[in-house]
C-alpha angles and dihedrals in degrees: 000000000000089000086062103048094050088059088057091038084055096048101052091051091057089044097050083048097047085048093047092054090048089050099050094049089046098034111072118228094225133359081267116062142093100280082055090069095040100053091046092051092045080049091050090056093044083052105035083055092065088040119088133195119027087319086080090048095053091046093049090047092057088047097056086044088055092042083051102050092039094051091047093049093049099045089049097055088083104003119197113218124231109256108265090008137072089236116133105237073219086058083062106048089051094050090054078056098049095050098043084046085052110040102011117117126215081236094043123020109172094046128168087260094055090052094059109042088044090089101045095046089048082054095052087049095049083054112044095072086063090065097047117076117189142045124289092275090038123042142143139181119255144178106255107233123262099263090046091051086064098047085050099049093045093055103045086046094051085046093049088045103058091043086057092056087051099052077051097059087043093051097045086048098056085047094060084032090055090019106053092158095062090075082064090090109316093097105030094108099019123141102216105039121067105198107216092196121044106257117250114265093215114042093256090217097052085056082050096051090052097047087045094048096046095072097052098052087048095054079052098052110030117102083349095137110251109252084064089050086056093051096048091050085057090052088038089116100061096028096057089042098057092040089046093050087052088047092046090047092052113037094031089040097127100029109087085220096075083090095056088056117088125173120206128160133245109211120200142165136250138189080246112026133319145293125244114194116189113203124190102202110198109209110191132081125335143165093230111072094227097043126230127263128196114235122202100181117206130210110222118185140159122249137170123252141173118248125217091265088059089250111133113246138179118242141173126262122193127202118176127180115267084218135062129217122228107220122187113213132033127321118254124259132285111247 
């Protein structure tokens, strides 16, 4: 019996003391302190979210600046220090906030500008105590000390710097994200991208461009009588370009390097009918000084065939290779 009111006794105790930590943390100390803030700006969004019109946004923008200055004062009380720098980790949490305050969208909060002003606004927030003498009721502004300034500038710099690096990786990933091709060769050996995937050896939307445009060309050719086929090959030049422009503008539509593909024909001459040769030129950037283009060569040759009124006629039959060739260089001229 006494066994077991020693184990109650225990836990209430642990329970009175469980209760007493939680109310210490939610119960502010005094009507000015940091909960207070928390709790009023926790109070702005319940309330913001009943509101409508821009009386919800200025509500919501009072809370975040209450969530903001809570969240600053509390981590500041006893502030832990950034490995190798005398910057508060509570420095950096309020400068996430800040920046997501700042750039943060209702549709995206945590965006790419968020991500790289985060450090630099941590680092203005790590300084600006440095310019401040006094106490909260009593405070004036001051020139931090030689010695200080360093340690300031460094650390503004270092944080600059590093958002820097990040708007760099943001910017090189939209242009392999708008600018698929480039992986062709461009960043094979590069110093600054690590490719997680191995890059494609042939650009994967020329390749597009040339299947989407066969067959095209082929509902054009094919049991067209011959003397028309003739004509069109003579017109070959403005009829692919405009075709292969269409086929570029739907099928590249959201990548920016729709505008870098052009298609133009190539037009020879067999014992038994011609060659049309379908080149997708690629026109941006390339390791190699005089670029790379895709080729899909057709077959074009005339057959005999029976119109509807029985008559034989000659048409045209096309044949184009279910592969494309991947040719370093210019293309050879138009004749």
């Amino acid at each position: 019996m006494n066994t077991l009111l020693k184990d109650l006794f225990g836990a209430f105790k642990f329970v009175e003391g469980l209760y007493a930590g939680i109310r210490k943390i939610l119960v502010p100390p005094k009507a000015y302190s940091w909960q207070t803030f928390i709790y009023m700006s926790v109070f702005s969004w319940v309330i913001s979210y009943l509101a409508t019109g821009y009386i919800k946004d200025i509500i919501a923008f009072f809370g975040w600046l209450f969530l903001i200055a809570g969240t600053a004062w509390y981590t500041t009380e006893d502030p832990l220090r950034v490995p190798g720098t005398f910057m508060p980790v509570g420095a950096v949490i309020t400068g996430f906030l800040v920046s997501v305050f700042a750039f943060g969208s209702q549709k995206d909060v945590i965006t790419p500008t968020t991500i790289v002003f985060w450090p630099t606004i941590s680092a203005l927030i790590t300084a600006i105590p440095e310019f401040i003498e006094g106490t909260d009721t009593d405070a004036k502004a001051q020139i931090p000390k030689p010695e200080d300034r360093q340690k300031i500038i460094i650390l503004v710099a270092s944080s600059m710097l590093l958002s820097c690096w990040i708007q760099f990786y943001f910017v090189v990933d939209n242009w392999l994200e708008q600018y698929p091709s480039l992986q062709t060769d461009n960043f094979k050996r590069s110093t600054f991208v690590v490719m997680t995937e191995e890059a494609p050896k042939v650009p994967q939307n020329g390749i597009l461009i040339l299947d989407k445009l066969e067959p095209i060309i082929e509902e054009q050719i094919a049991q067209t009588p011959w003397s028309e086929v003739e004509k069109w090959l003579l017109d070959a030049k403005v009829r692919v370009g405009s075709l292969g422009k269409g086929v570029i503008q739907k099928n590249l539509g959201k990548y920016e390097e729709k505008e870098l593909w052009r298609v133009e024909p190539r037009v020879s001459n067999t014992k038994s009918g011609y060659i049309l040769d379908l080149l997708s030129i690629w026109v941006g950037p390339s390791s190699n000084p005089r670029g790379y283009y895709l080729k899909k060569s057709c077959r074009i040759e005339p057959v005999s065939a029976t119109n509807k009124s029985g008559d034989k006629i000659t048409v045209g039959e096309i044949e184009c290779d279910r592969l494309n060739k991947f040719i370093g260089g210019s293309p050879p001229p138009q004749q």
